[in-house]
MIZAGU-195701 format. One record per residue (C-alpha): residue number from 1; residue in one letter; chain; z, y, x. Coordinates in pm, whole numbers, always signed. Example, Ala and Ser with C-alpha at 12.3 -4.5 7.8 and 13.67 -1.06 7.14 Angstrom:
<sites>
SITE, 1, A, A, +780, -450, +1230 .
SITE, 2, S, A, +714, -106, +1367 .
</sites>
This chain:
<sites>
SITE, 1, X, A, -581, -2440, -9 .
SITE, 2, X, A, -650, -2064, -120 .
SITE, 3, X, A, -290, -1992, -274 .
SITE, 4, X, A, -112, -2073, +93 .
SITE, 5, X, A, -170, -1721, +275 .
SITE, 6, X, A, +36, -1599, -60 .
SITE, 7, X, A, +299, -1812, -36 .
SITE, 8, X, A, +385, -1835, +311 .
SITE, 9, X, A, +362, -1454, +346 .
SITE, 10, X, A, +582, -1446, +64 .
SITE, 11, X, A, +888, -1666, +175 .
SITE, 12, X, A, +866, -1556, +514 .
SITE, 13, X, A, +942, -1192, +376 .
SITE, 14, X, A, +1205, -1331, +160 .
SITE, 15, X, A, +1337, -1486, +522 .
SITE, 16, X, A, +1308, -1195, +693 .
SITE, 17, X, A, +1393, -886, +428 .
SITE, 18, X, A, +1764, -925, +541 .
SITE, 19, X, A, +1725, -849, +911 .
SITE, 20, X, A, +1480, -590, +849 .
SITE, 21, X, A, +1712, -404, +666 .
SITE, 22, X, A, +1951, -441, +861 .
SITE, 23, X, A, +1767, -359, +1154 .
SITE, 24, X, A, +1705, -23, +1032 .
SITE, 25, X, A, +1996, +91, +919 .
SITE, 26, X, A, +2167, -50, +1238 .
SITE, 27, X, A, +1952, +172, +1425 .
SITE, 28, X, A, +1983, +509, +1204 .
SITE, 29, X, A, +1640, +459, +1040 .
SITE, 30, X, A, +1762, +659, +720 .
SITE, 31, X, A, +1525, +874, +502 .
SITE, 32, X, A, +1705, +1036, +183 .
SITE, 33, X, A, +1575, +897, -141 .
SITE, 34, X, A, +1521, +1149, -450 .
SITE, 35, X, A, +1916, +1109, -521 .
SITE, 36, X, A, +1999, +1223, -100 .
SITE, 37, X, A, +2123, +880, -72 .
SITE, 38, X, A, +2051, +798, +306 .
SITE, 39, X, A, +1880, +429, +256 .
SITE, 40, X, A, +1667, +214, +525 .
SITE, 41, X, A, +1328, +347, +599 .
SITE, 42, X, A, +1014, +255, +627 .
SITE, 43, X, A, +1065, -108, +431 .
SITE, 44, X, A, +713, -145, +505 .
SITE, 45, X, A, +761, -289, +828 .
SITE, 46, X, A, +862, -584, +625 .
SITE, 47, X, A, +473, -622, +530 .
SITE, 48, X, A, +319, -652, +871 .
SITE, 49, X, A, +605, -836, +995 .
SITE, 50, X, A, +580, -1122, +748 .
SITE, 51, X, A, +199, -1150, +705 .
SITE, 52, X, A, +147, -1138, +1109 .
SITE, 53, X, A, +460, -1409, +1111 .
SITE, 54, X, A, +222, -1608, +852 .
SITE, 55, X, A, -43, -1653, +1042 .
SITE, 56, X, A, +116, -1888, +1292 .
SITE, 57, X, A, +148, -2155, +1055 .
SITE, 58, X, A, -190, -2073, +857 .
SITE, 59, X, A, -379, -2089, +1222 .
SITE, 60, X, A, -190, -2410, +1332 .
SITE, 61, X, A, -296, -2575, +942 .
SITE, 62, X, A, -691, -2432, +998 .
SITE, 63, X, A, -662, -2590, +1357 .
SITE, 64, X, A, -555, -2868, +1370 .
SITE, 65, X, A, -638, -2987, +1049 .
SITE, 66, X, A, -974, -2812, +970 .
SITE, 67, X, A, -811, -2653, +645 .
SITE, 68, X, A, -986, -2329, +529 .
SITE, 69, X, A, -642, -2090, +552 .
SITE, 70, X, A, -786, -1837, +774 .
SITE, 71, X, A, -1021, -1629, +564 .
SITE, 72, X, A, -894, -1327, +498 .
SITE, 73, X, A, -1052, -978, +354 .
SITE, 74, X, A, -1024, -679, +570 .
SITE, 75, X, A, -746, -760, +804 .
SITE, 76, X, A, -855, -512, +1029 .
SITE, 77, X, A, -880, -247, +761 .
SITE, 78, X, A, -515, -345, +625 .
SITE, 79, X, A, -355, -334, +1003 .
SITE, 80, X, A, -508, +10, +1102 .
SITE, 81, X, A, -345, +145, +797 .
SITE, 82, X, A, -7, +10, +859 .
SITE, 83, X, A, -79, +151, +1231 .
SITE, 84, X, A, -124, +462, +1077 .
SITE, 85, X, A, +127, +479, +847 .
SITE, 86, X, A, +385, +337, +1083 .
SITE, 87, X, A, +344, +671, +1354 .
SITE, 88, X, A, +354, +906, +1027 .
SITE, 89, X, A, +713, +739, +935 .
SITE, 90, X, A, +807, +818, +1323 .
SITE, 91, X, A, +646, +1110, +1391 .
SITE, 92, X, A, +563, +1336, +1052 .
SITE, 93, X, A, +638, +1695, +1085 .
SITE, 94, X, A, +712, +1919, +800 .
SITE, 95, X, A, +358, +1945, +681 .
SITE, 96, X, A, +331, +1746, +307 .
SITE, 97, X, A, +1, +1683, +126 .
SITE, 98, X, A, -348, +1731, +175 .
SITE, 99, X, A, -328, +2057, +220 .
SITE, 100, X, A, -20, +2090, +455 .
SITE, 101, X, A, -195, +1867, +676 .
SITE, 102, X, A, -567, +1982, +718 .
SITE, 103, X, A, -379, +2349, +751 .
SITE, 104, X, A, -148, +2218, +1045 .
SITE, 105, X, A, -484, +2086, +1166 .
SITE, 106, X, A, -679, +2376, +1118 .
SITE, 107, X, A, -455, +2579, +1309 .
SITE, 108, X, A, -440, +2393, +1608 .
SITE, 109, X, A, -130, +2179, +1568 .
SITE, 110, X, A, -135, +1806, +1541 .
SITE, 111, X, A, -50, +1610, +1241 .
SITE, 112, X, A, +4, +1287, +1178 .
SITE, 113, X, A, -95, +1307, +859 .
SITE, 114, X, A, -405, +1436, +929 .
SITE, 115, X, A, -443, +1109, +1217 .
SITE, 116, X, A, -386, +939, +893 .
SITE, 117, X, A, -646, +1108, +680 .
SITE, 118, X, A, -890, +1053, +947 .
SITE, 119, X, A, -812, +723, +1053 .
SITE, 120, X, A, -776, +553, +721 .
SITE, 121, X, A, -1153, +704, +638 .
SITE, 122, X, A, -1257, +584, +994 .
SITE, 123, X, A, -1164, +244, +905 .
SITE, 124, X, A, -1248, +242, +519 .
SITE, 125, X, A, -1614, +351, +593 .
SITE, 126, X, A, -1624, +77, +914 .
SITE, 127, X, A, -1504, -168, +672 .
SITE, 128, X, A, -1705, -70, +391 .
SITE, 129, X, A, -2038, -50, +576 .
SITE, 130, X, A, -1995, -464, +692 .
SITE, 131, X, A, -1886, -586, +382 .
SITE, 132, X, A, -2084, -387, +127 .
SITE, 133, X, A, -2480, -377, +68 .
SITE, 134, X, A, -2636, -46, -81 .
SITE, 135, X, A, -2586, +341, +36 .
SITE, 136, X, A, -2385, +397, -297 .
SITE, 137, X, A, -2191, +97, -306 .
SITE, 138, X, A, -2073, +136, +87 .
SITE, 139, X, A, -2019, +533, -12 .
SITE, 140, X, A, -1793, +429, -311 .
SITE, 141, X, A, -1622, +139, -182 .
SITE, 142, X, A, -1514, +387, +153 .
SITE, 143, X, A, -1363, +621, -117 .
SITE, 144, X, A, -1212, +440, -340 .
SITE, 145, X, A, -961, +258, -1 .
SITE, 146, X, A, -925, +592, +120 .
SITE, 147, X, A, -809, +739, -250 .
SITE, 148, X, A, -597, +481, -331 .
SITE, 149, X, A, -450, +483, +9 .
SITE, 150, X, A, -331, +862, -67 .
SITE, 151, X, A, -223, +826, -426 .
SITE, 152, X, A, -23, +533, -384 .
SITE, 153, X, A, +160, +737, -132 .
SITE, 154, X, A, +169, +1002, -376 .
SITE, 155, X, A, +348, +791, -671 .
SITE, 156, X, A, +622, +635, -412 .
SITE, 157, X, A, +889, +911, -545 .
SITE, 158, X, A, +1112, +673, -711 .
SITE, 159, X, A, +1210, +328, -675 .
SITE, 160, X, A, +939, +51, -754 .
SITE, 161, X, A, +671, +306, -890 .
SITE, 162, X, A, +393, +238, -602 .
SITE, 163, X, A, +465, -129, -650 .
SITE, 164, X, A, +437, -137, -1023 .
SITE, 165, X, A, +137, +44, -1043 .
SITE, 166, X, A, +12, -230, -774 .
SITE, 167, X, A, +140, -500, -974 .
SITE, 168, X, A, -47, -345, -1323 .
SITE, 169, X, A, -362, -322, -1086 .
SITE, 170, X, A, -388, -685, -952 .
SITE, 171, X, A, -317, -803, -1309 .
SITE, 172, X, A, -627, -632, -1439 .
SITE, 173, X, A, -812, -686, -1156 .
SITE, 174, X, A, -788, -1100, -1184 .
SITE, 175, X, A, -776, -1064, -1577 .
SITE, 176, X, A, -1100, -848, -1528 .
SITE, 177, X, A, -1233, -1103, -1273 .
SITE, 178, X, A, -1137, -1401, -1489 .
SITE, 179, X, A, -1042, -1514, -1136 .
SITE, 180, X, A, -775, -1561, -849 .
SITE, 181, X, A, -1011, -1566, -572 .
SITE, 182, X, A, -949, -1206, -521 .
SITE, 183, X, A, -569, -1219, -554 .
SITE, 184, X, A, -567, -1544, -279 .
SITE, 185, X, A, -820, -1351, -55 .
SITE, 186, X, A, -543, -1068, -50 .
SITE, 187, X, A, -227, -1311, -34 .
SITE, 188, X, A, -134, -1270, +293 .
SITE, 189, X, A, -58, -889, +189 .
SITE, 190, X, A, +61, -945, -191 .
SITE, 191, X, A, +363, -1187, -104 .
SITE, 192, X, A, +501, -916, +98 .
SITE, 193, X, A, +430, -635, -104 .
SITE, 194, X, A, +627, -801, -332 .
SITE, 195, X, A, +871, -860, -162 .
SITE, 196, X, A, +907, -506, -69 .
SITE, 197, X, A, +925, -379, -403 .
SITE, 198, X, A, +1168, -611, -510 .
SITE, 199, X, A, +1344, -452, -257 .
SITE, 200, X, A, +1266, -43, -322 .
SITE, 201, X, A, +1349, -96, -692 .
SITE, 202, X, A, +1669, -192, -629 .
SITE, 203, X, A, +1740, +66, -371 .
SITE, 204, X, A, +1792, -159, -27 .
SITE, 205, X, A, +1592, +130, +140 .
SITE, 206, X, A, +1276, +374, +143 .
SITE, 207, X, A, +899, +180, +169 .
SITE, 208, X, A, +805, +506, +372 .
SITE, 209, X, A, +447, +566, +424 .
SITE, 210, X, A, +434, +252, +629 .
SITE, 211, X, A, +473, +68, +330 .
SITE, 212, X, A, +335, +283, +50 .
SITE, 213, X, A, +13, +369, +240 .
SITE, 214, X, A, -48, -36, +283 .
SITE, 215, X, A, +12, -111, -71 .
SITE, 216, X, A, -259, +161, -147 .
SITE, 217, X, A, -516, -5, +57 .
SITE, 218, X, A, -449, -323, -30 .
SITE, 219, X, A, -514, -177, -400 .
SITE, 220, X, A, -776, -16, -292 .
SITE, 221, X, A, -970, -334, -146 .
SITE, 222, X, A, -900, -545, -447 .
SITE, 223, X, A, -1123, -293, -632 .
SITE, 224, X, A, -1356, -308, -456 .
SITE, 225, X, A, -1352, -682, -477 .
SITE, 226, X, A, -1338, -707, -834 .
SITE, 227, X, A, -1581, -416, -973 .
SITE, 228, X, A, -1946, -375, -982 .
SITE, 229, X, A, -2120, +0, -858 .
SITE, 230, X, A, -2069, +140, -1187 .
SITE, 231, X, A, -1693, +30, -1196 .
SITE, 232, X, A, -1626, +160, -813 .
SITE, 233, X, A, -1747, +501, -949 .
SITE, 234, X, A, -1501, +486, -1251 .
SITE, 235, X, A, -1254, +411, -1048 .
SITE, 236, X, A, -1356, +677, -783 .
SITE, 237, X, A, -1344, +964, -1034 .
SITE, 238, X, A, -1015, +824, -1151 .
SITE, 239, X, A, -883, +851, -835 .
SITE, 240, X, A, -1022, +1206, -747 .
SITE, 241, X, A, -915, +1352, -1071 .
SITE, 242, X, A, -559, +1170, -976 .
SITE, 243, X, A, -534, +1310, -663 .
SITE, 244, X, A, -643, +1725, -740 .
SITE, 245, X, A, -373, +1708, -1037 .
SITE, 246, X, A, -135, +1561, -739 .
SITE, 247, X, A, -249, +1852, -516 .
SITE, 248, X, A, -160, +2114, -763 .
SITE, 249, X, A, +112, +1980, -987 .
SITE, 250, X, A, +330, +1673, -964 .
SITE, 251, X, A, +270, +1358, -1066 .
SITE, 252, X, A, +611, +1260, -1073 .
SITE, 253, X, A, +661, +1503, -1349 .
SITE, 254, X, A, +376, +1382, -1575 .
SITE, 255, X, A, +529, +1024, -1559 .
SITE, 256, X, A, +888, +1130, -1612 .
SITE, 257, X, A, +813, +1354, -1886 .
SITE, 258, X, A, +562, +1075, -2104 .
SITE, 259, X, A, +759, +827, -2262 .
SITE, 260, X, A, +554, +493, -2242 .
SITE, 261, X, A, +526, +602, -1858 .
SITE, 262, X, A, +844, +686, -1818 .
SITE, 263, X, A, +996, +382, -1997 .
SITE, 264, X, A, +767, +149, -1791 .
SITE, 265, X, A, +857, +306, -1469 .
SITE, 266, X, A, +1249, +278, -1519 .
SITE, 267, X, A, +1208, -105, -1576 .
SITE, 268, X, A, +1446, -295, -1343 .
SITE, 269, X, A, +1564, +51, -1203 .
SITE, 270, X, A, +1908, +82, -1083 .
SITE, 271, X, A, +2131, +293, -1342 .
SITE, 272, X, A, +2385, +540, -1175 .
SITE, 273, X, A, +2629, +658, -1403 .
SITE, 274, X, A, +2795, +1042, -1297 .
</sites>
């Protein structure tokens, strides 16, 4: 039963989205999206909450009835990252971007961002060199997590966009596949990552880094699942070539000012009239 760690994770988010919202914004947890609306951040705790909540019913089903539910790619891997990103949403300083980071760093102050940075390549390249056979292949696989990681914390500007982009990379990666091994192997993450940006598009609150960071690693391991050596390094120079021109310009500008991009990312987008 391969499809079950997607579809419990899934309707337990659905369950739970209501209290986690509420939660937060019962407690102050308020970021200000790009309008300075005040909304419910980091959403992402809805991710870990509902795919940890799933495995109580997925171990009880591979217990007690010898049903293969439990085998999951890079758990570890995914939970570090929401570890990570979870005590940047608490803790971040002013620092922003690659470079505000490793200078905070460099100077002697601490950073969460740069824990981050370091801790999401500690745990790529750990992952990476168990699961993956050949120098390049465990060099490219390690890059393209960490990458993706970054970048799809550098498209979460506006509502949905990190999700989307998720969404258009899980499609090609089963179409590409011609299979939905790799999309059950990573269902205990997709249902809630749905979930969650069901929930950013239509403005219930912020995924934060907690949320955005996950999504990126989760996109990042599907990759990784799906594509040969020669694809990893595609996808690698993609990514770096993605992340300089987020560096020095803004991404968010390059999809707001291209009109298939900019059509695509306003799908299902709330519309505030002045």
């Amino acid at each position: 039963m391969p499809a079950l760690p997607l579809i419990f994770s899934f309707l337990l988010a659905l369950v739970l989205a209501p209290s986690v919202v509420s939660f937060l914004a019962e407690g102050g947890h308020l970021r200000a999206n790009f309008r300075d609306e005040m909304l419910p951040c980091p959403l992402g705790l809805l991710i870990p909450a509902a795919a940890l909540a799933a495995l109580i019913p997925l171990a009880l089903l591979a217990g007690l009835f010898n049903l293969n539910t439990l085998d999951f790619v890079a758990l570890p891997l995914i939970l570090g990252v929401v570890a990570l990103g979870i005590a940047d949403d608490a803790f971040a300083g002013s620092a922003r971007g690659w470079r505000g980071h490793g200078g905070a760093a460099l100077g002697g102050s601490f950073s969460t961002g740069a824990l981050k940075a370091v801790g999401t390549l500690g745990l790529a390249l750990a992952w990476s060199a168990v699961t993956q056979h050949g120098v390049a292949r465990f060099l490219l696989a390690a890059l393209v997590i960490v990458l993706a990681t970054n970048m799809f914390n550098l498209l979460d500007l506006r509502p949905g966009r990190s999700v989307k982009v998720f969404v258009l990379v899980g499609i090609g990666c089963t179409l590409g596949a011609w299979s939905f091994d790799s999309l059950f192997s990573l269902g205990l993450w997709v249902g809630p990552v749905l979930v969650c940006g069901a929930l950013d598009l239509r403005e219930r609150g912020i995924l934060g880094d907690s949320g955005s960071n996950v999504v990126g690693a989760v996109a990042g391991v599907w990759l990784v699942l799906v594509l040969d050596t020669t694809g990893l390094a595609v996808a690698a120079a993609v990514l770096v070539l993605l992340t300089i021109y987020g560096e020095i310009r803004s991404i968010n500008s390059l999809v707001e000012s291209t009109p298939g991009l900019s059509h695509l990312d306003s799908i299902g987008r709330i519309v505030h009239r002045a």
